[in-house]
C-alpha positions in Angstrom: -25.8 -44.7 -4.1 -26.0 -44.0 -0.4 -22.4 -43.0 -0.2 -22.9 -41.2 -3.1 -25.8 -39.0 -1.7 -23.4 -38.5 1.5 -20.8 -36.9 -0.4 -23.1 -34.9 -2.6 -24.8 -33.4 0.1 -21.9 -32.0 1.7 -20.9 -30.0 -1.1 -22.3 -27.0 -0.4 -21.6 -24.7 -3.5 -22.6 -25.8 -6.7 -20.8 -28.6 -8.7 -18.5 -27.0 -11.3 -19.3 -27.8 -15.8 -17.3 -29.7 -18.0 -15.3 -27.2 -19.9 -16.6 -29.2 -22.9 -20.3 -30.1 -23.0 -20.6 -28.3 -19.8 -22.4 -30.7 -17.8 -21.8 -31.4 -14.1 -18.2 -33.1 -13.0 -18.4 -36.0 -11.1 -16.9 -35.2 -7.3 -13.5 -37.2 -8.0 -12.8 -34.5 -10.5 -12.6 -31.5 -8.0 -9.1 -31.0 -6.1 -8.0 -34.7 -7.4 -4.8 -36.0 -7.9 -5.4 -37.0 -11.4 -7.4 -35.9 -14.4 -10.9 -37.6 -14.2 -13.1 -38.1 -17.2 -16.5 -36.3 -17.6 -19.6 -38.4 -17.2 -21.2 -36.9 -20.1 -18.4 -36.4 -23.0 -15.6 -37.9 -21.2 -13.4 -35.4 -22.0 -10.4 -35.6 -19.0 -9.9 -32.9 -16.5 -9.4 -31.9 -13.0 -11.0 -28.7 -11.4 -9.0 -26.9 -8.4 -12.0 -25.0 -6.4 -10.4 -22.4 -3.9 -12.5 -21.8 -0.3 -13.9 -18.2 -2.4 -16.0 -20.6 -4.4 -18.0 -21.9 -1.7 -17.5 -18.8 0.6 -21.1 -16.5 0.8 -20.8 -13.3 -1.0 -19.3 -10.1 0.5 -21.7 -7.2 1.8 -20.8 -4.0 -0.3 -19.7 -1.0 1.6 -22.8 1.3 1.6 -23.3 3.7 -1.0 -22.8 7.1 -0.6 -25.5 9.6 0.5 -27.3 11.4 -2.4 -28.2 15.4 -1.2 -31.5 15.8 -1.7 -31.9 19.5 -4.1 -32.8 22.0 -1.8 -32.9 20.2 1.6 -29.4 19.1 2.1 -25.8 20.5 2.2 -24.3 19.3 -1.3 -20.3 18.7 -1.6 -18.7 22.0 -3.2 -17.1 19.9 -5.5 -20.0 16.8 -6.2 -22.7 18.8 -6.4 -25.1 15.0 -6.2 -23.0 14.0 -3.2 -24.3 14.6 0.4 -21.7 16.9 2.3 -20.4 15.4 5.6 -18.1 18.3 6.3 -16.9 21.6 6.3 -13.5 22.3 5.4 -11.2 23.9 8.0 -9.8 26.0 5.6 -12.0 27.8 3.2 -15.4 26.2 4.9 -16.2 24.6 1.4 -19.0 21.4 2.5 -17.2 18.3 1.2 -18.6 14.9 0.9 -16.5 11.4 2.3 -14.6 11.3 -0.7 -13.5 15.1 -0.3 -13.1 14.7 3.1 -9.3 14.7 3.9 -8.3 14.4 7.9 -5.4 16.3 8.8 -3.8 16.3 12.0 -7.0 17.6 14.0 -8.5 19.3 10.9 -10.4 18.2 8.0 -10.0 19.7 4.4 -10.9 19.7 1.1 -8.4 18.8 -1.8 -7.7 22.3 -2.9 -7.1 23.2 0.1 -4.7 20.9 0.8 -2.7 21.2 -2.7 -2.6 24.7 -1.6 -1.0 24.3 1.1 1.6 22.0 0.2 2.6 24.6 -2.6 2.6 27.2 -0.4 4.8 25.7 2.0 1.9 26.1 4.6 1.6 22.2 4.9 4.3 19.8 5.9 3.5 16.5 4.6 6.8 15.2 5.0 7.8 11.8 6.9 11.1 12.1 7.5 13.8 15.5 7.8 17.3 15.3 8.2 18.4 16.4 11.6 21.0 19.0 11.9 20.9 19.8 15.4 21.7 15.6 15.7 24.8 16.3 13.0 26.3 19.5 15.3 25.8 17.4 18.4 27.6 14.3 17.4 30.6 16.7 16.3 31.2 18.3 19.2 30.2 14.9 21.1 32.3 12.2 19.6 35.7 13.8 19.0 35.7 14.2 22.8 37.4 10.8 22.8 40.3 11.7 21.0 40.1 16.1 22.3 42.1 16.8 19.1 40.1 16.2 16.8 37.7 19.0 18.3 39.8 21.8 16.5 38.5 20.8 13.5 34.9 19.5 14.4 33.8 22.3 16.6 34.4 25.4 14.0 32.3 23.3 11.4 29.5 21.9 14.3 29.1 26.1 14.8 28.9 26.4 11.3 25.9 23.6 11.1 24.3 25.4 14.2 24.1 28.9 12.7 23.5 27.7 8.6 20.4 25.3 9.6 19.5 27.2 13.1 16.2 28.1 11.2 15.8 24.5 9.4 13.2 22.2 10.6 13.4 19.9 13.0 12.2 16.3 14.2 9.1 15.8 13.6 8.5 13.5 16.7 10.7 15.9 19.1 10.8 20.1 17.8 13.0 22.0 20.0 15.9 23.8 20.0 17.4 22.5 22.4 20.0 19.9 20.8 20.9 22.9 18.6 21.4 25.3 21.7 23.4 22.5 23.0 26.0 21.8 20.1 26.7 25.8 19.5 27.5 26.0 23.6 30.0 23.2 23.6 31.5 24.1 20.3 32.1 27.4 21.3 33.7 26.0 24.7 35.6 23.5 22.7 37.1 26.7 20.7 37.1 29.1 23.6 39.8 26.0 25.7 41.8 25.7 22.3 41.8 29.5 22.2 43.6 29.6 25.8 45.8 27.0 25.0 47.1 28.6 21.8 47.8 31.4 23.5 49.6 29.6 26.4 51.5 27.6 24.3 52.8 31.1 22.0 53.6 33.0 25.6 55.8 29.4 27.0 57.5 29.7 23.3 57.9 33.3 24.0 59.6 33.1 27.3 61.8 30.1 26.0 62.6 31.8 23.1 64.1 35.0 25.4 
C-alpha cells in the first residue's frame, strides 16, 4: 500500500474513467504497454495521456475594450468596440480588430480595399525586374561580342517598354535601367561603326 500511495501521489492530474462503468483506472493502465483490466468492470483497456492533460490551463488573451456610450471614442465600424485608432486615411476611429498597420500608417479596412483597387496601395511581394532583364542582355553576351547585335536592340526595347514599370521593392532606382539603355546604345553605336567600315573596305576592294 505504501508504494501504492507513492505512485498515486505523484500523479498530479486526475486519474482518467473506465470508458465502461467509468470508474477510476488503475495507474498500470495509463501509457502501458498492454491493455489492463478495470478494477471495477474489468473491461480491458489502455489510456495514452498527452503532457496537455496534466499541463495548467492557458490564460485567455484579454477581452476587448467595450466604449462606454457617450464617454469614449467607439470604432466606426463596431459601434460597442472601444476605438484604439484613427485611420490615416479617412480619420475613421477603429478598434484592434480594424486596426490595420501599414508601412508607418495605420488604416481601416475600407481604406485599405480602396486602395488596392485604386492602384494607390502596393501589396505586392515580389515584381519582376526588367531593369535586371535589360542588364543581363547587354552584360552576358559580352563574352561572345556577337551576340550583342541581337541582344542590345531588344535590351533598348525592355529599357524604353518597362522604363515606367515598377521596380524592386528592396532597391527602387533607375539606375540599373539607366545603365542597360547606355551600354546598349554603345553596343549598337560600335556595330554601327563597324558596318560602316566593313561596307567602305568592300567598297575600295571592290574599285
Amino acid at each position: 500500500m505504501e508504494d501504492g500511495r507513492l505512485a498515486v501521489s505523484a500523479v498530479v492530474a486526475p486519474a482518467p474513467l473506465c470508458l465502461s462503468c467509468e470508474a477510476p483506472l488503475p495507474l498500470a493502465a495509463v501509457s502501458a504497454v498492454a491493455l489492463e483490466p478495470c478494477l471495477a468492470c474489468g473491461v480491458a483497456q489502455r489510456w495514452e495521456l498527452f503532457p496537455a492533460f496534466s499541463a495548467p490551463p492557458e490564460e485567455s488573451a484579454p477581452a476587448e475594450a467595450i466604449a462606454a456610450p457617450g464617454e469614449e471614442a467607439a470604432c466606426a465600424y463596431h459601434p460597442g468596440k472601444k476605438a484604439v485608432a484613427a485611420c490615416g486615411r479617412c480619420g475613421l476611429f477603429v478598434c484592434a480588430l480594424c486596426e490595420l498597420p501599414l508601412g508607418n500608417e495605420r488604416i481601416c479596412p475600407v481604406c485599405l480595399e480602396s486602395g488596392v483597387k485604386k492602384g494607390k496601395l502596393d501589396l505586392t511581394s515580389h515584381r519582376f525586374l526588367y531593369d535586371r532583364l535589360a542588364l543581363m542582355l547587354v552584360t552576358y553576351p559580352l563574352l561572345i561580342f556577337y551576340f550583342t547585335l541581337l541582344t542590345a536592340p531588344i535590351a533598348v526595347f525592355v529599357a524604353l517598354r518597362f522604363w515606367k514599370a515598377p521596380r524592386s521593392i528592396v532597391r527602387p532606382g533607375k539606375t540599373r535601367m539607366v545603365v542597360a539603355l547606355s551600354v546598349a546604345i554603345l553596343e549598337l553605336a560600335g556595330w554601327a561603326i563597324l558596318i560602316l567600315v566593313m561596307v567602305a573596305a568592300f567598297a575600295k576592294r571592290a574599285k
